[in-house]
C-alpha positions as CSV (number, residue, x, y, z in Angstrom):
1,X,206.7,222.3,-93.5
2,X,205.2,223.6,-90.5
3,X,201.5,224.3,-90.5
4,X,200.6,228.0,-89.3
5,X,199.4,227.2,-85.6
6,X,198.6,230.7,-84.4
7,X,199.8,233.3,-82.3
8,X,201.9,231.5,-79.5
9,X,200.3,231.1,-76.6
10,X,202.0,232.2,-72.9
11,X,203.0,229.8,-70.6
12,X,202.2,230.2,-67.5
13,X,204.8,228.4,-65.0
14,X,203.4,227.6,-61.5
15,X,206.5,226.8,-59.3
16,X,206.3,225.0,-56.3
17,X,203.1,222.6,-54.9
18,X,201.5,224.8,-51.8
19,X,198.5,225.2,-51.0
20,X,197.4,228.1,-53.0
21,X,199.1,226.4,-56.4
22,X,196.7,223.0,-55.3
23,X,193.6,224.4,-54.7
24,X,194.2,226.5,-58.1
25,X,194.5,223.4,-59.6
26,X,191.3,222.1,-57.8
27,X,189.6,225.4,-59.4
28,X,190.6,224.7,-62.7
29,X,189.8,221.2,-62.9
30,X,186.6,221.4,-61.6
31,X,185.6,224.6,-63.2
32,X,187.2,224.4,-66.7
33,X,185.9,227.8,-68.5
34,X,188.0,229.4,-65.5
35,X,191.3,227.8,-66.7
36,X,193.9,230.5,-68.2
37,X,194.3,230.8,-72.3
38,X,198.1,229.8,-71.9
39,X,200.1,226.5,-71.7
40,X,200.1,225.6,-67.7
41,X,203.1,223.9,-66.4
42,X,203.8,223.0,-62.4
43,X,207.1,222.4,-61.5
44,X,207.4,220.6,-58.1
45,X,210.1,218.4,-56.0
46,X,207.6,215.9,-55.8
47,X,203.9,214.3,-57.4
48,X,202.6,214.7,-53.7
49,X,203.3,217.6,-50.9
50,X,202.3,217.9,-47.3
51,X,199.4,219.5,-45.9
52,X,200.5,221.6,-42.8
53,X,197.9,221.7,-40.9
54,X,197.4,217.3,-40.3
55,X,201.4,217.2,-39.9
56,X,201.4,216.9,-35.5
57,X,198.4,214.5,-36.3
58,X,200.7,212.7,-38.3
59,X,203.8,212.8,-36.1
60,X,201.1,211.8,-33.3
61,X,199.9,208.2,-35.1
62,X,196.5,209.8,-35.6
63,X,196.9,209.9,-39.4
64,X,198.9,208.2,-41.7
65,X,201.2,210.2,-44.4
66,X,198.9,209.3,-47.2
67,X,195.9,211.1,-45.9
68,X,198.1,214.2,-45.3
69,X,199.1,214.0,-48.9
70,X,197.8,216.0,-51.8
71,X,198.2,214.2,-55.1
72,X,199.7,216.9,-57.5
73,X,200.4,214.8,-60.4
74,X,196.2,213.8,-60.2
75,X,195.5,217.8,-59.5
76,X,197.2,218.2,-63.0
77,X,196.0,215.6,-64.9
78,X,192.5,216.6,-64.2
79,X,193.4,220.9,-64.5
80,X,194.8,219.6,-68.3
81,X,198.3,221.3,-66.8
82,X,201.9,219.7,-67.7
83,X,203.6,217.8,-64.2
84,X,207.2,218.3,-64.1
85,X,208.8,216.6,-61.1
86,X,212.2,218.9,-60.8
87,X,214.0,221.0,-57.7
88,X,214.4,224.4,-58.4
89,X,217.0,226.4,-57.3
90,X,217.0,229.8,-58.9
91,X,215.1,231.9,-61.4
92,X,216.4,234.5,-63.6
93,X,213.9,237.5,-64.0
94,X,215.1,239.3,-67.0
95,X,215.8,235.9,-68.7
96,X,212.2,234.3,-67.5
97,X,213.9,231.6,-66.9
98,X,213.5,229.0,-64.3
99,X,216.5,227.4,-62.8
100,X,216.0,223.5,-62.2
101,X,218.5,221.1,-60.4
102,X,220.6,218.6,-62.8
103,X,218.5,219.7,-65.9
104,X,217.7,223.0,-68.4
105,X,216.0,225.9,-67.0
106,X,212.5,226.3,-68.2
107,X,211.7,229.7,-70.2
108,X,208.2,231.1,-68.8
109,X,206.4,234.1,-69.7
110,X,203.9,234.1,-66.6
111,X,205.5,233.1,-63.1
112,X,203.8,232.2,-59.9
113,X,206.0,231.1,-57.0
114,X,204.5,229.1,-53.9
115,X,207.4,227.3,-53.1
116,X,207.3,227.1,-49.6
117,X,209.6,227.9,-47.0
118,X,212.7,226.6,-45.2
119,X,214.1,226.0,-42.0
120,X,216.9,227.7,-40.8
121,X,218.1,225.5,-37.9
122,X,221.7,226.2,-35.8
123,X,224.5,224.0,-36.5
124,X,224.3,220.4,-35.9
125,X,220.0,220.3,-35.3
126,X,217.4,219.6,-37.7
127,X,214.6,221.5,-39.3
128,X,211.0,221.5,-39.4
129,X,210.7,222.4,-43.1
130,X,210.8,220.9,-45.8
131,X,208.2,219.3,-44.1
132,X,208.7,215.8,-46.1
133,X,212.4,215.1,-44.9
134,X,211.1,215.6,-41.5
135,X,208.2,213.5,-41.3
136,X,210.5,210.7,-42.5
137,X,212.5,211.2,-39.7
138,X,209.9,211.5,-37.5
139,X,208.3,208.1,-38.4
140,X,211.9,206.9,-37.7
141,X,211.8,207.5,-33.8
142,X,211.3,204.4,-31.2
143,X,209.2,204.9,-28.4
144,X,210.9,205.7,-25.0
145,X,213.9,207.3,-26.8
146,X,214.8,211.0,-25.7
147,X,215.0,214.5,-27.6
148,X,215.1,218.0,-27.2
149,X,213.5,220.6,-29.3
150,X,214.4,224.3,-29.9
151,X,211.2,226.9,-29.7
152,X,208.6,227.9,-28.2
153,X,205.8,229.0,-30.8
154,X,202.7,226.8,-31.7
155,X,204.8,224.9,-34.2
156,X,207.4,223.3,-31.2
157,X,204.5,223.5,-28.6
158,X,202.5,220.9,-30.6
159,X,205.7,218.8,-31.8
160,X,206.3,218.5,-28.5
161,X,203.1,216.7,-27.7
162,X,202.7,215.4,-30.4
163,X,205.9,213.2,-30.0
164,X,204.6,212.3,-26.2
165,X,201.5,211.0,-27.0
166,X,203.9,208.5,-29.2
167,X,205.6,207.7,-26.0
168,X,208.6,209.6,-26.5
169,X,209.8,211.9,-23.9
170,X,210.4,215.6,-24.9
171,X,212.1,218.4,-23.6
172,X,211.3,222.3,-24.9
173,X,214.6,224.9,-24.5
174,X,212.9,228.0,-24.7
175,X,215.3,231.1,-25.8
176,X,213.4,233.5,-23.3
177,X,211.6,232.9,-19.9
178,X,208.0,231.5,-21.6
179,X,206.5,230.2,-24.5
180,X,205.7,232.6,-27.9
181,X,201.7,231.4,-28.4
182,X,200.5,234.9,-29.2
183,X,198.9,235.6,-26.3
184,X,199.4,235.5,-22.4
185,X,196.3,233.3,-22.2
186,X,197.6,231.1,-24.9
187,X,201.2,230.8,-23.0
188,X,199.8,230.1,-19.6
189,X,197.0,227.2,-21.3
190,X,200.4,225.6,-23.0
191,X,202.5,225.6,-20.4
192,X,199.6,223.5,-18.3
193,X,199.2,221.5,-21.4
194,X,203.2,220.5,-21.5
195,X,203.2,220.3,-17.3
196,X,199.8,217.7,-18.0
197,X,201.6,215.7,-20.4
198,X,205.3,215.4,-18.8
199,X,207.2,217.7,-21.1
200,X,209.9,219.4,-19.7
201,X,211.2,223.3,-20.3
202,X,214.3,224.7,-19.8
203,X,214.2,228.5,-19.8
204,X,216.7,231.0,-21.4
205,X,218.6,228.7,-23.4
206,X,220.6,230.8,-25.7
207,X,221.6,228.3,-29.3
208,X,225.2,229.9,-29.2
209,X,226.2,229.0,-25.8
210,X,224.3,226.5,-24.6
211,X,226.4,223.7,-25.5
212,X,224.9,220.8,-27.3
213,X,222.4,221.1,-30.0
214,X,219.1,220.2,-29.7
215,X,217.3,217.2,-31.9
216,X,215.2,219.2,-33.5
217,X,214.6,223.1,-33.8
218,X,211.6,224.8,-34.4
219,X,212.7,228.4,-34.6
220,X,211.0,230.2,-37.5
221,X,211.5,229.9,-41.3
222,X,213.2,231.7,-44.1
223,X,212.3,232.0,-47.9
224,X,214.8,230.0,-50.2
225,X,217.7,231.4,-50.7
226,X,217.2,231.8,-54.4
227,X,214.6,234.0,-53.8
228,X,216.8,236.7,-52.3
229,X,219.7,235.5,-54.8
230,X,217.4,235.8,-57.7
231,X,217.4,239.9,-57.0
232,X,213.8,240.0,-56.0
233,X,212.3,242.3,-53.0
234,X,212.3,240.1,-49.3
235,X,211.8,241.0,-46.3
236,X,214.5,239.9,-43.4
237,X,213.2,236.5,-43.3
238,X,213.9,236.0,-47.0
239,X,210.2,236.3,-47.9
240,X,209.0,237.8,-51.0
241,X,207.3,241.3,-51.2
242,X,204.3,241.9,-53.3
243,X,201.8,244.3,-53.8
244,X,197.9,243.2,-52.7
245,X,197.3,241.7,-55.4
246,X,199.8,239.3,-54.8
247,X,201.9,240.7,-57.7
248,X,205.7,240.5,-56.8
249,X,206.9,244.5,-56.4
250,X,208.5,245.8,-59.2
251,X,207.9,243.0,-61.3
252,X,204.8,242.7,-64.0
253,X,204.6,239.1,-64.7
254,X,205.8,237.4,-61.5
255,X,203.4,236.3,-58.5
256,X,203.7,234.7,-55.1
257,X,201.8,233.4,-52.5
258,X,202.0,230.8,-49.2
259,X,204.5,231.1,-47.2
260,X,207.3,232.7,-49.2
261,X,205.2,235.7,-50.1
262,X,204.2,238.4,-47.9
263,X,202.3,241.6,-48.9
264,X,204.2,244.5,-47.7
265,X,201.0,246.6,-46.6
266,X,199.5,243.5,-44.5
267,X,202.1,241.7,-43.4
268,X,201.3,238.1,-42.0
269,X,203.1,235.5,-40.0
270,X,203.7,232.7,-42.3
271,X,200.4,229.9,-42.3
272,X,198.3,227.9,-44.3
273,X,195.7,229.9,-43.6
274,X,196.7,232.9,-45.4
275,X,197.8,230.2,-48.4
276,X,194.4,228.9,-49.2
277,X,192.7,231.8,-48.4
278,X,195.0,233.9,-51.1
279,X,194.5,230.7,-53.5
280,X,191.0,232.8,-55.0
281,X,192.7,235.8,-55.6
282,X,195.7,234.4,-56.9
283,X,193.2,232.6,-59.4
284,X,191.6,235.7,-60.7
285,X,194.5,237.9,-60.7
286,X,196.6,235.0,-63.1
287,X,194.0,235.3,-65.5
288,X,193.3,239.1,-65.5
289,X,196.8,239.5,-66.2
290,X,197.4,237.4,-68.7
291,X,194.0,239.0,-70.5
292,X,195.4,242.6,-69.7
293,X,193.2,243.8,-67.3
294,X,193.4,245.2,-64.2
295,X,194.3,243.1,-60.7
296,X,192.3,243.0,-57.5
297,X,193.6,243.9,-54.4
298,X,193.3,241.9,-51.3
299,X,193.8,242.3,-47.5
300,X,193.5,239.4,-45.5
301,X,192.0,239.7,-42.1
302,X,193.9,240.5,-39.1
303,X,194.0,237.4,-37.3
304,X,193.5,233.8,-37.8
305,X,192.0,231.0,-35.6
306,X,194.6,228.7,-34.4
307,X,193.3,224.9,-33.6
308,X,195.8,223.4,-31.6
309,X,196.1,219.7,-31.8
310,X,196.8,218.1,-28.5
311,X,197.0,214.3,-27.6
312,X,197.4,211.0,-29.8
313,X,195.3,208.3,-30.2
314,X,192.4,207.6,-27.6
315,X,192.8,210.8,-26.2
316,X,192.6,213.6,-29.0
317,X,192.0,216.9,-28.2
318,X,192.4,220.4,-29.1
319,X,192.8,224.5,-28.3
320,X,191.7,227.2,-29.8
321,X,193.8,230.4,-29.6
322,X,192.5,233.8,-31.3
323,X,193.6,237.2,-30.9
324,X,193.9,237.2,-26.3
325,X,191.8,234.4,-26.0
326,X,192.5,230.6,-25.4
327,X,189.8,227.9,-25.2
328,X,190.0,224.1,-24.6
329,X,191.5,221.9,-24.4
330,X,188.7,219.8,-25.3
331,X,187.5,217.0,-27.3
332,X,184.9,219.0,-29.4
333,X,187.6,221.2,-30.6
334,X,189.4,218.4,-31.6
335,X,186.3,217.2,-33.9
336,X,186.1,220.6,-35.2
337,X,189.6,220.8,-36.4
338,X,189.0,217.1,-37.5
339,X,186.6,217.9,-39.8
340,X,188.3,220.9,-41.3
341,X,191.2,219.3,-42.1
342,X,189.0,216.3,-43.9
343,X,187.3,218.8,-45.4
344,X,190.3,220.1,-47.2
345,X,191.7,217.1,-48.2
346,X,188.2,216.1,-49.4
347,X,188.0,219.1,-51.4
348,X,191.3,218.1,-53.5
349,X,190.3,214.3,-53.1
350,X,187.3,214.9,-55.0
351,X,189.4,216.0,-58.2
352,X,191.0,212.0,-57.7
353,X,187.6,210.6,-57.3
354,X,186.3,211.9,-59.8
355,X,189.4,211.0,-62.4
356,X,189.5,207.2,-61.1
357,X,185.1,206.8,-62.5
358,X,187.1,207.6,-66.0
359,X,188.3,204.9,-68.3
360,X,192.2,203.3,-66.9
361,X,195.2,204.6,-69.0
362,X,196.7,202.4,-71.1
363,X,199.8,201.4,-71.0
364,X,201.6,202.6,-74.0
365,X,205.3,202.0,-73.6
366,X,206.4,198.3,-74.2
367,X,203.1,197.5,-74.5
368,X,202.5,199.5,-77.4
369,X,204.8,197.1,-79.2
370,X,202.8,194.8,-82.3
371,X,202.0,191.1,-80.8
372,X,204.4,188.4,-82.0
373,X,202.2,186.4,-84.1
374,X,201.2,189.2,-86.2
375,X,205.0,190.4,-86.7
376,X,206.2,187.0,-87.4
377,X,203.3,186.4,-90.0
378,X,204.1,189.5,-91.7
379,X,207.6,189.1,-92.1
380,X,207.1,185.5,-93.0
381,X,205.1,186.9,-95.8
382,X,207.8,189.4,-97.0
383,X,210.7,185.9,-96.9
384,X,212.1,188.1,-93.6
385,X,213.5,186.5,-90.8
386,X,213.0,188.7,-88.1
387,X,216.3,189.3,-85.6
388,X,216.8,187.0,-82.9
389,X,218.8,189.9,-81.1
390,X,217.5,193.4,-79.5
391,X,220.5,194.7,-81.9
392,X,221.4,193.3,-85.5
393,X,225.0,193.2,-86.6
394,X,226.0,195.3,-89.9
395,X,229.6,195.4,-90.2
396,X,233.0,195.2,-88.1
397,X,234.7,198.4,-86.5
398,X,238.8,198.5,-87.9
399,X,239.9,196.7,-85.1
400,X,237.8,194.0,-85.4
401,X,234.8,194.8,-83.1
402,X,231.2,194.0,-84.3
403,X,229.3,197.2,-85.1
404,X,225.2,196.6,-83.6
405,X,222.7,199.2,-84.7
406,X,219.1,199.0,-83.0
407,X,216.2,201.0,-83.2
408,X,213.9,201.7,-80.5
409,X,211.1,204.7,-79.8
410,X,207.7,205.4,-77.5
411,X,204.6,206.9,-77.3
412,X,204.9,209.7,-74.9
413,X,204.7,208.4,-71.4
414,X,204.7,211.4,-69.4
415,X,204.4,214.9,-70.2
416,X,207.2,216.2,-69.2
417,X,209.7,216.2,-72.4
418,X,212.8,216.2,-71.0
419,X,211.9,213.0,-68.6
420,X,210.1,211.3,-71.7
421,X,212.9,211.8,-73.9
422,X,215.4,210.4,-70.9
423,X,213.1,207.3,-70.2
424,X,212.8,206.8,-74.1
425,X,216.9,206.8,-74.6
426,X,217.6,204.9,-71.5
427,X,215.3,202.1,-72.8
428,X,216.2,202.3,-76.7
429,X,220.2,202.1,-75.0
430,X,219.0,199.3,-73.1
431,X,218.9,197.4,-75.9
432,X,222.3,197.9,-76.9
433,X,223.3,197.2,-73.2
434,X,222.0,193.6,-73.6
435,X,223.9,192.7,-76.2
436,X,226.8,193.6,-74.6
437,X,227.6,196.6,-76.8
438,X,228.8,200.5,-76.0
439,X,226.7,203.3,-77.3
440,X,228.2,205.5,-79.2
441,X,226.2,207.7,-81.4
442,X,222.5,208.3,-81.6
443,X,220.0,209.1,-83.8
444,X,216.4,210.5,-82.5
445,X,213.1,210.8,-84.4
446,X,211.1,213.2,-82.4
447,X,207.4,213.8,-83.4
448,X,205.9,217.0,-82.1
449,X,202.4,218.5,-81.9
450,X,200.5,220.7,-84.1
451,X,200.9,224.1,-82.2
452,X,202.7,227.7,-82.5
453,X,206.4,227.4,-83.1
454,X,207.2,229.3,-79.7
455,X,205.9,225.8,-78.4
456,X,207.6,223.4,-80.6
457,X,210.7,225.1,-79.7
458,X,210.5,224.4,-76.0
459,X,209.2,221.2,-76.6
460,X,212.1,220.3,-78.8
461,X,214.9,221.6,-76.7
462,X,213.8,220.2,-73.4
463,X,213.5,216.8,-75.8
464,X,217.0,217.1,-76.8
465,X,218.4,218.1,-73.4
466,X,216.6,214.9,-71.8
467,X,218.3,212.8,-74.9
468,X,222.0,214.5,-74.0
469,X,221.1,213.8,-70.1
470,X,222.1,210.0,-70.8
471,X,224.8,210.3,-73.6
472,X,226.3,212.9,-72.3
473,X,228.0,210.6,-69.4
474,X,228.3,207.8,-71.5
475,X,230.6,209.7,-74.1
476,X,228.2,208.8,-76.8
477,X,226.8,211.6,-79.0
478,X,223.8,212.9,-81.1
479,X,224.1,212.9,-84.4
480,X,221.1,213.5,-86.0
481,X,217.6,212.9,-86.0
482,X,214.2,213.7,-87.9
483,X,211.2,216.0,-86.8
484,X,207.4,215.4,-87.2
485,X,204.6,217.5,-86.8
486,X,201.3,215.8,-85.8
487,X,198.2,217.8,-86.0
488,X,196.1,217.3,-83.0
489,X,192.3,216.0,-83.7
490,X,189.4,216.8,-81.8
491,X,187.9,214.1,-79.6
């Protein structure tokens, strides 16, 4: 029987790997007494994502992908929160449920969305956003080859030269007469900036009649879809409306932040700016809620300092557009945006630093297995002759066929259930597999932790679900198991 655990405790379900959801992370790893009372879980497409403001210094040669990469699945580790490596696609508010691709949804009593934003292209061209996809693609282009890209903001401006400095040759097809970098100032400094470096413009260039697509388009960026879908406030870009305090409108336990939030009374133009600046207040508001009390309100300032990289390798340098005004370029500017962007990364890199000074996991999978010598000793004592096989043999089927049974388990690998219990059946069938034999039923032992029964439950089911994810296809079913409960003791 079940030991009483408790009242259960919430579970708090960060969606999505921006920048607010990383430096919250960073917050509550390095300052642990700030962490939430709840269970923590982050769901994101990836262990890694992008940060936005090193991407043209990436597409540029001036840093690699790594250093643009914030570690997620460290971020967690060290914040004690549960990594679960999963696309969403939908969320069901009155459910609080969390739509995943190709497995269950996960229930949630606490929701904060920074799931990013996507592009929009027209038919036939490519997108900025995701911004992984891209960069992939980017990394892919040859020197000397050709392309055209659609925009004229800050995002296409700097694309554009970034891929020059590579040795590619670029051409901008701009929907109205000029460039869109905020400011007259800031159009006439890019347009000398595009002349300096050899990319061409072609004006008034309407996508629905203008014949061919471009290569790449860097025309704005939408919300998900699911957002929308989902039946929660957005704006006409697909963003999601909240209050100041970051607090989805009309709805008491939802959040969002980064670019596929917007607060209706300050509205901003999507950035990673705003994103790490509404990481603090995102922080405090999670936990006031979930402790009852009231939320802060915030307003973020009016405008934002752009720092325009410009240039690759050698040659770096940078603009500074605020407000009217436009400065550089310049190499100074360059080292000033240089060091911010470090600076970030060291900021989340100090989490990994400070996780790799601590003892190396061990591995606990097949290397949790007993050694042979002691196995064989031990068995030799008993008169046992241990199997040869990964299977042994206990009977024939009607036909004729040899029936194999096998037993197989692991330590938990990962903390994610449903990808624990997958790993843990794929190996146990593997086993069968070798033998030469079909799988066709299964029985699981599935030891749980010591905790309220709200817990155990979704631990459970998402434990099941990853079993049924690989005997599902191979017609082979479930037909039984055993539970135990493991009380949990203190280091």
């Amino acid at each position: 029987m079940a030991a009483d655990a408790g009242a259960a405790r919430p579970h708090l379900l960060l969606a999505g790997g921006g920048h607010s959801h990383a430096l919250l992370l960073r917050r509550w790893a390095m300052r642990p007494r700030l962490r939430p009372r709840a269970r923590i879980t982050l769901v994101s497409r990836s262990g890694s994502s992008v940060y936005s403001g090193m991407v043209p210094g990436v597409v540029a040669g001036l840093y690699s992908p790594e250093q643009a990469a914030i570690d997620l699945r460290q971020l967690c580790a060290a914040a004690d929160v549960r990594f679960i490596a999963a696309e969403v696609r939908g969320i069901e508010p009155e459910q609080r449920q969390l739509l995943l691709l190709d497995r269950p949804p996960l229930a949630w009593d606490w929701l904060s969305l920074d799931v990013g934003a996507v592009s929009k292209p027209p038919p036939g061209e490519r997108g900025v956003k995701p911004l992984e996809p891209f960069l992939a693609w980017a990394a892919g282009l040859e020197a000397g080859s050709s392309l055209t890209i659609r925009g004229g903001g800050a995002a296409a401006v700097e694309l554009a030269l970034a891929l020059r400095a590579r040795g590619l040759q670029a051409t901008l097809l701009l929907r109205s007469q000029g460039l869109r970098l905020g400011s007259p100032a800031a159009n006439r400094r890019g347009e000398a900036l595009l002349r300096q470096a050899g990319v061409a413009m072609r004006r008034q260039i309407d996508p629905e009649t203008d014949g061919a697509p471009a290569d790449l388009a860097c025309t704005g960026s939408h919300g998900p879809p699911w957002l929308a879908a989902a039946g929660l406030p957005c704006d006409a870009t697909g963003r999601i409306l909240t209050e100041a305090s970051l607090r989805v409108e009309g709805s008491e336990r939802i959040f969002a932040s980064g670019d596929c939030g917007v607060i209706r009374s300050a509205q901003r133009p999507p950035s990673g700016v705003w994103a790490v600046r509404a990481a603090a207040i995102l922080a405090a508001n999670l936990e006031r809620g979930l402790r009852g009390r009231p939320l802060r309100r915030w307003r973020p300032q009016q405008r934002a300092l752009q720092l325009l990289g410009v240039g690759g390798a050698g040659q770096p340098r940078a603009v500074a557009l605020w407000g009217p005004w436009a400065l550089g370029p310049s190499r100074w500017l360059w080292r000033w945006k240089d060091r911010i962007d470090r600076r970030f990364m060291e900021r989340l890199g100090g989490t990994r630093r400070a996780m790799q000074t601590q003892a190396p996991m061990a591995c606990r999978g097949c290397g949790a297995k007993l050694a042979a010598a002691p196995l064989a000793a031990a068995l030799a004592e008993q008169g046992l002759i241990g199997p040869a096989e990964d299977a042994s043999v206990i009977g024939r089927c009607a036909g004729g066929a040899l029936l194999l049974q096998s037993v197989d388990g692991f330590p938990a690998l990962v903390d994610d259930p449903w990808l624990n219990a997958r790993l843990t059946t794929l190996h146990a069938c593997g086993d069968l597999w070798a033998c030469g034999a079909a799988v066709e039923s299964v029985q699981a032992l599935v030891t749980l932790p010591e905790t309220d029964t709200t817990e155990q439950r979704d631990l459970l089911s998402q434990t099941l679900a990853g079993i049924r994810s690989v005997l599902d296809p191979l017609g082979a079913r479930l037909a039984g198991g055993h539970t135990l409960e493991v009380a949990t003791v203190p280091a």
